[in-house]
C-alpha positions as CSV (number, residue, x, y, z in Angstrom):
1,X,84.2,21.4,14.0
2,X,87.0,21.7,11.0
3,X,86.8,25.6,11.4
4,X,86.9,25.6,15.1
5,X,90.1,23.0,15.0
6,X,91.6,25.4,12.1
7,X,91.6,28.5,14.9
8,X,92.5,26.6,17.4
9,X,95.6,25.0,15.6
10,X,97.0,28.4,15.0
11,X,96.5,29.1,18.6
12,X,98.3,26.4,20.2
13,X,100.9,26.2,17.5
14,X,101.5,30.0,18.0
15,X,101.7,29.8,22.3
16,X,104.1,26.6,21.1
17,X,106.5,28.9,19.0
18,X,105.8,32.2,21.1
19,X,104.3,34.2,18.9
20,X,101.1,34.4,16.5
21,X,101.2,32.0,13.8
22,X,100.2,32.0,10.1
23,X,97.5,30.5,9.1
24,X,97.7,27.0,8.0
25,X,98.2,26.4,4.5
26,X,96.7,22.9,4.3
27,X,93.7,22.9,6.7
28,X,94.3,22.4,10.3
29,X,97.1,20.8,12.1
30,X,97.0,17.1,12.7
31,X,97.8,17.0,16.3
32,X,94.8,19.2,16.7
33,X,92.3,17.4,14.7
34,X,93.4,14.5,16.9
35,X,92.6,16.9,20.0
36,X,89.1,17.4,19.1
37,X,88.2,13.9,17.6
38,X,89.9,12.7,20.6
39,X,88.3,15.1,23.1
40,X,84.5,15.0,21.7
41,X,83.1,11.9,22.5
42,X,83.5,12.2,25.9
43,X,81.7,15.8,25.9
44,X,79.2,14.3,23.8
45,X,78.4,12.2,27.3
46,X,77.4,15.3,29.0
47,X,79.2,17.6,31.4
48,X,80.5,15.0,34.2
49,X,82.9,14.2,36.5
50,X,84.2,11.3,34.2
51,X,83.5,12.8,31.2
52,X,85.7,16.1,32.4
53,X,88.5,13.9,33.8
54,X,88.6,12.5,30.8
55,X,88.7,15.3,28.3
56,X,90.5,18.1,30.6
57,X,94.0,17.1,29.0
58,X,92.9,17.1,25.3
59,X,91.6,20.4,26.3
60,X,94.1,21.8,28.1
61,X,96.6,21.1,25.5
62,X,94.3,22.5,22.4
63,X,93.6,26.1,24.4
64,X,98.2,25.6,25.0
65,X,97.8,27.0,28.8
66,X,99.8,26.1,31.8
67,X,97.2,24.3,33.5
68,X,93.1,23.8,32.8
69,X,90.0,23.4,35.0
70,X,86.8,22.0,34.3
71,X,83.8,22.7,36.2
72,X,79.7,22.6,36.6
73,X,78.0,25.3,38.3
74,X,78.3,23.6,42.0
75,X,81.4,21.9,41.7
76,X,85.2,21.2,40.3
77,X,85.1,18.2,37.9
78,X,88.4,18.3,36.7
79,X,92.0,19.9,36.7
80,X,95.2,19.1,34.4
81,X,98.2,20.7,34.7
82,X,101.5,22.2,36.3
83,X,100.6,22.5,40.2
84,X,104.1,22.6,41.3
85,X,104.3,25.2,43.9
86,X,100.7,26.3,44.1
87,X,99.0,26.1,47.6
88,X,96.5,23.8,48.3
89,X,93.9,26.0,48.6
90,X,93.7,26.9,44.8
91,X,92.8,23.5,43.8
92,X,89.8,23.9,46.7
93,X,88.9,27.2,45.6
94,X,89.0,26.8,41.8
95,X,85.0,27.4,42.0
96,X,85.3,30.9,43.4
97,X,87.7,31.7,40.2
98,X,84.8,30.8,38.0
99,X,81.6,32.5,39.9
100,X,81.7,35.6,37.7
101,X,81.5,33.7,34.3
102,X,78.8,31.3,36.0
103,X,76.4,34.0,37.0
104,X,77.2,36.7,34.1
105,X,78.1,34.5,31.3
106,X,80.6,36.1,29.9
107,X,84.6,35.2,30.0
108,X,86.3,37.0,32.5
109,X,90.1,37.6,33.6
110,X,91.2,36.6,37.3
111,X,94.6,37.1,39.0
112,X,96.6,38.7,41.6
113,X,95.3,37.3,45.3
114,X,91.9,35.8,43.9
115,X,94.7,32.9,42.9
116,X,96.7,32.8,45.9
117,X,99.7,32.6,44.2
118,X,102.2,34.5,45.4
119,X,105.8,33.4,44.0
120,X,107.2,35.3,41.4
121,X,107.8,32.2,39.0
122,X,104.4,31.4,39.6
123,X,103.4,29.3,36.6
124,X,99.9,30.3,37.3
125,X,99.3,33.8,38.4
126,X,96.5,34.6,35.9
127,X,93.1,33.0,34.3
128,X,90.8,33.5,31.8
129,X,87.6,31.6,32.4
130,X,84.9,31.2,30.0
131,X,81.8,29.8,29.7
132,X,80.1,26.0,28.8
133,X,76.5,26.9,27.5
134,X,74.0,24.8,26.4
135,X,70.6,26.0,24.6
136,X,72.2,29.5,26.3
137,X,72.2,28.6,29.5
138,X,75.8,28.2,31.1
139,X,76.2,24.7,32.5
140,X,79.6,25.2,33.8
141,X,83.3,26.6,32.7
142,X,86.5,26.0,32.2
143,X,89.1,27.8,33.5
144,X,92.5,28.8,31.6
145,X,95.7,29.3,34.0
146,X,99.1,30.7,32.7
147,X,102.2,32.9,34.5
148,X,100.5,35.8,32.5
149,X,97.3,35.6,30.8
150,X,97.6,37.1,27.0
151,X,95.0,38.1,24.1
152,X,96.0,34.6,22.5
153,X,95.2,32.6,25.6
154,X,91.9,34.5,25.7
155,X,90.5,33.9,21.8
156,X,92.0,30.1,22.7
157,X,90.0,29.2,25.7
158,X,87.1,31.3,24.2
159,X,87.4,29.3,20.9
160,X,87.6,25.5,22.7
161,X,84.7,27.3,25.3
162,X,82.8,27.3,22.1
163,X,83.4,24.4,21.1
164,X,83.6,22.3,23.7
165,X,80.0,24.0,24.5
166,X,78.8,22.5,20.8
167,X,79.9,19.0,21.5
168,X,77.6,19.7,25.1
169,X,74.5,21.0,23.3
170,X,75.3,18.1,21.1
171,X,75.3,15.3,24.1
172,X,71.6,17.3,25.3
173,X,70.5,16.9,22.0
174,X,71.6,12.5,21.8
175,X,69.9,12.7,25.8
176,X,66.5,14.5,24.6
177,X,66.3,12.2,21.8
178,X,66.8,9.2,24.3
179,X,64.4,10.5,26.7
180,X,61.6,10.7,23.9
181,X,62.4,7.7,22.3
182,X,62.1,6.2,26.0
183,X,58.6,8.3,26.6
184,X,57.2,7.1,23.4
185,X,58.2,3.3,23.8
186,X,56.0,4.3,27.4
187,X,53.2,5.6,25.0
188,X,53.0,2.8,22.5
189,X,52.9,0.8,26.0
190,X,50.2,2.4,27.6
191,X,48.0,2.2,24.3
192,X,47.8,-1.5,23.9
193,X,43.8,-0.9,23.6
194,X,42.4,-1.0,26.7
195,X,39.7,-2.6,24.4
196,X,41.7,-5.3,23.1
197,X,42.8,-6.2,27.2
198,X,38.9,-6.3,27.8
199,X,37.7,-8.1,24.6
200,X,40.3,-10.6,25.0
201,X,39.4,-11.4,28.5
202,X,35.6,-11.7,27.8
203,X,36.5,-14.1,25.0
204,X,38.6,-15.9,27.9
205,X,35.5,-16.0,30.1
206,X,33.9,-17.2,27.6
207,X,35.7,-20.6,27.3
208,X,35.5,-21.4,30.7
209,X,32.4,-23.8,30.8
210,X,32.3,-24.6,27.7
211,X,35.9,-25.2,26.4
212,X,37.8,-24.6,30.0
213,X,40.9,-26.3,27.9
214,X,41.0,-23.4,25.5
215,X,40.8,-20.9,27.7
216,X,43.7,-22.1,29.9
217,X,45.9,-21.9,26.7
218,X,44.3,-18.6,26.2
219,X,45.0,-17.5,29.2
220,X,48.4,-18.2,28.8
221,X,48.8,-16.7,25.7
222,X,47.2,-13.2,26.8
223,X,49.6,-14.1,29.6
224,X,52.7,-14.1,27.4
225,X,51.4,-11.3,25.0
226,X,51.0,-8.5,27.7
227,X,54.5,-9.8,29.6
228,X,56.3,-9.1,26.2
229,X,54.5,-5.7,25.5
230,X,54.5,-4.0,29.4
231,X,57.9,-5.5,30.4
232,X,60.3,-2.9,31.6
233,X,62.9,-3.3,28.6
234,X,65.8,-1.5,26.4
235,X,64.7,-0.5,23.5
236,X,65.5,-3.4,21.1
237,X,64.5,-6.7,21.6
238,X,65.3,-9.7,18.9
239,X,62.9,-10.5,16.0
240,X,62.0,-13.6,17.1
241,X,60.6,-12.2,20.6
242,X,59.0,-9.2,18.6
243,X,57.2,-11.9,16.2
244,X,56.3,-14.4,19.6
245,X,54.7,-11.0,21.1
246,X,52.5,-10.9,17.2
247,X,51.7,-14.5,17.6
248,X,49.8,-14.3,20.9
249,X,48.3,-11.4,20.1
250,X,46.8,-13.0,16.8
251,X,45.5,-16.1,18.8
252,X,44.0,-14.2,20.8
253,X,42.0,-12.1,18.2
254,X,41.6,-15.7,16.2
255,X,39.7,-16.6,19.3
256,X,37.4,-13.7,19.1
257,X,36.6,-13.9,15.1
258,X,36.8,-17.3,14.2
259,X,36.8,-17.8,11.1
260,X,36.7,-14.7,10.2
261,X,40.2,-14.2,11.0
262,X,43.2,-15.4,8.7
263,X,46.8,-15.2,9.2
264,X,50.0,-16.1,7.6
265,X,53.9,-15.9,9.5
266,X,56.2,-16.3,7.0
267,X,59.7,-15.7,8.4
268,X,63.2,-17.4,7.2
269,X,65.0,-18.2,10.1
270,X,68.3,-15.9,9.4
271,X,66.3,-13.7,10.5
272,X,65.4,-14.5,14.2
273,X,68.5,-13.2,16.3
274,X,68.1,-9.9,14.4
275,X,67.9,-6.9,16.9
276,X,64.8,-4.8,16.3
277,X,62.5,-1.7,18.1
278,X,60.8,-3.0,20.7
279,X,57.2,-3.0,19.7
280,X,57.8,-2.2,16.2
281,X,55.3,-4.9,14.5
282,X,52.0,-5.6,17.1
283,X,50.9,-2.3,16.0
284,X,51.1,-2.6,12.6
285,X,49.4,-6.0,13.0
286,X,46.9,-4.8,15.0
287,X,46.3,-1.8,12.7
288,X,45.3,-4.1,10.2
289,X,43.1,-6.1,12.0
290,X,41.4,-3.1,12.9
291,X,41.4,-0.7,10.0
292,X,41.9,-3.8,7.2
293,X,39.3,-6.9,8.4
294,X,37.3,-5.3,11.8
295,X,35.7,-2.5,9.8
296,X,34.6,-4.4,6.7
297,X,32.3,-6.7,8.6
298,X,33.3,-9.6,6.8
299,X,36.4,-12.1,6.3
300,X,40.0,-11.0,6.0
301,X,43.7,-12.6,6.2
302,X,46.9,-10.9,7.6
303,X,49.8,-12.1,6.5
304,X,53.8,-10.9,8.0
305,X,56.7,-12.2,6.0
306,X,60.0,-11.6,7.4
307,X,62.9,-12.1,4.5
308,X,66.6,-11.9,4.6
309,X,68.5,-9.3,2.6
310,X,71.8,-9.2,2.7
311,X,72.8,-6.5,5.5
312,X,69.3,-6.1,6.1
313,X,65.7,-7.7,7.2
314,X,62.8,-6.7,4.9
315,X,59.5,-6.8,6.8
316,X,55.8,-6.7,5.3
317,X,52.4,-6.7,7.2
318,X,49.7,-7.2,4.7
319,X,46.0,-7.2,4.8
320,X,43.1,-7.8,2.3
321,X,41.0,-6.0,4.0
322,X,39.4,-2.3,3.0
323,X,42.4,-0.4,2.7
324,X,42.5,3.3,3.6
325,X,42.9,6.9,2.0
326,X,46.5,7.7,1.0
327,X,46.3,11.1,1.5
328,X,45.3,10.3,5.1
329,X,47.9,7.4,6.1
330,X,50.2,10.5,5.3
331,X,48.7,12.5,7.3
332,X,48.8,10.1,10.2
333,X,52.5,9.2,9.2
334,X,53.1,12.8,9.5
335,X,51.9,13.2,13.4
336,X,48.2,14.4,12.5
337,X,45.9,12.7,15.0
338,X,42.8,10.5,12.7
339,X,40.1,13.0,12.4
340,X,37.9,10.0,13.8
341,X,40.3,10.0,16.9
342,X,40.7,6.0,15.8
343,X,43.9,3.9,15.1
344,X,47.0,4.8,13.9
345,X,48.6,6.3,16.0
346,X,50.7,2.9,16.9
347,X,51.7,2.9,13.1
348,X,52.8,6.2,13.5
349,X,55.0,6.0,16.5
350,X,56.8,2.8,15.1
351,X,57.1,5.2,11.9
352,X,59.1,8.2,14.4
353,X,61.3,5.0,16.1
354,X,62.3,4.0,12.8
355,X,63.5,7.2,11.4
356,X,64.8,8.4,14.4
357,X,67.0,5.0,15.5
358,X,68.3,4.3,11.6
359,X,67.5,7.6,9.5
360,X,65.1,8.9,7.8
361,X,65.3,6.5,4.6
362,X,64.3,3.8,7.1
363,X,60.3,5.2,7.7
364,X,57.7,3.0,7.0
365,X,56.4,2.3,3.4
366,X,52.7,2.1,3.3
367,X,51.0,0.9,-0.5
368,X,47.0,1.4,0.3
369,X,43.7,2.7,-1.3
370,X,40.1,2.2,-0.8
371,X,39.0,-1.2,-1.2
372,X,42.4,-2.5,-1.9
373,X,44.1,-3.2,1.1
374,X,47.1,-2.6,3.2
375,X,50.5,-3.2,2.9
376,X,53.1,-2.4,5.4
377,X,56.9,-2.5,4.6
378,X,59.8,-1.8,6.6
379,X,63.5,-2.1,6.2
380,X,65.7,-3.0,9.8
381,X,69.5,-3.3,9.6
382,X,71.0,-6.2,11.1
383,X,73.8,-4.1,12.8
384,X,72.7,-1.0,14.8
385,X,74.2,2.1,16.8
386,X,73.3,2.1,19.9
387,X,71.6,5.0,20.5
């Protein structure tokens, strides 16, 4: 962007002075940095009506033209600028202007009757119009108006095309990321194992003549456990809901192994308002279950301790149980399906969230080897970005 505003400050400092300026000596102007820092978060919303109403003046003033127009391929989403004089039917025909650069893609000059300007003071009897791309398909344009167009006004409006363009492949790039982390929070939903839901409902059956008082409370519990885990929800949710959704889910496998089951919550209460991923723990938990205790055949204790530290929540998930192959938790961390098609990929997914949402220091950390257990730790900030 500091390249693109250096350009661009000569530009509008030279259409400001009348001729072509120098370059700067000191980086780029500061009313133009302003411009763009101004100006890119709301292209970084997309290509809108608000979002052009809202950026046309910043833009306007850093390409330095008369008057500036904003549009999508099917419509006019914005205008800024000296209309004085100019019959109405230029502002309802400001699409027509643009139609070459919207099916060519390439910036184009208009004037003489396309503007339907006809005084000779005319402050805006030519346009350049250039394109808004994204991933190289043009999205929309914007459309440059001055008395007289000149080869300044044309490397201007090209330069802040480009850019502006960047800050839109930017805003697609923030929307695919939102759609995936929206279609994997769907994934993670839809893979609660079907076997778990059955399993959990026999052991419910179970209980009903012999222990009908159990399995009411289990009941309610599975009740609770799969209104947390397939409610239509924003990604976060608070620690203390995440850890209520782990709790019902380890009753209910308690009720299934007996004994054979051991758990530990350890969580400091600081901690319980903190904003997390939805669904970032019941898979780890139920990874270790399954990988740690299920497949040794015998007894096994889960434990989740939830600490405070400082501007952050440390989180471990820990298991006694048979541990599992390095080389292959990094595998399965890396997007590599088990080659047993079994488990993991829940761990995984909350791995992708993590990195994605807070960076890619924030992944999980995963300490395991044959025979010696698993332990799961991650790292959530207390404050978060909305993403």
């Amino acid at each position: 962007m500091l390249c693109v505003a250096c350009v661009l400050a000569g530009y509008a400092a030279g259409r400001r002075g009348g001729r072509r300026p120098a370059q700067p000596a000191h980086g780029p102007a500061p009313d133009t940095l302003h411009l763009t820092a101004t100006a890119a978060p709301y292209l970084r919303a997309g290509l809108t009506r608000d979002s052009a109403r809202r950026a046309v003046r910043h833009l306007r003033s850093l390409v330095g033209a008369t008057a500036l127009a904003v549009t999508s391929i099917e419509q006019v989403l914005a205008w800024d600028g000296a209309w004085e004089g100019v019959d109405e039917a230029l502002t309802r025909d400001l699409l027509g202007h643009v139609q070459g650069v919207l099916a060519g893609g390439r910036p184009h000059l208009v004037a003489g009757d396309e503007l339907f300007c006809e005084a000779e003071d005319c402050a805006v009897r030519s346009a350049v119009v250039v394109p808004l791309t994204v991933d190289g398909r043009v999205i929309g344009a914007l459309a440059a108006y001055a008395a007289v167009v000149d080869a300044e006004l044309v490397r201007a409006a090209t330069e802040v095309g480009r850019w502006a363009s960047g800050q839109l492949e930017l805003a697609e790039l923030d929307a695919t990321r939102r759609r995936a982390l929206a279609a994997e929070t769907r994934a993670l939903r839809a893979q609660i194992s079907p076997h778990f839901v059955c399993n959990s409902l026999a052991t419910i059956a179970s209980f009903t003549r012999t222990e009908p008082d159990r399995a009411r409370e289990l009941l309610l519990d599975f009740a609770d456990f799969a209104r947390h885990a397939l409610r239509r929800a924003g990604d976060f949710t608070t620690l203390s809901d995440e850890l209520t959704c782990v709790d019902r889910y380890l009753l209910l496998e308690r009720a299934r192994f007996g004994e054979k089951l051991r758990f530990v919550v350890d969580v400091v209460r600081e901690a319980l308002p903190v904003p997390v991923p939805f669904l970032c723990l019941q898979p780890i938990v139920e990874n270790a279950i399954t990988h740690g205790i299920r497949r040794g055949g015998g007894t096994g204790e889960v434990s989740v301790v939830v600490r405070d530290a400082g501007d952050e929540v440390h989180i471990t998930v820990e298991d006694d149980g048979v541990g599992m192959d390095p080389d292959r938790v990094r595998r399965m961390l890396g997007g590599e399906p088990p080659p047993d098609g079994a488990g993991g990929i829940g761990m995984a997914n909350v791995d992708v969230r993590l990195r994605q949402i807070y960076g890619q220091e924030y992944g999980l950390v995963v300490d395991t080897a044959p025979g010696e257990g698993t332990t799961v730790r991650m790292r959530v900030p207390k404050c978060h970005r909305s993403i």
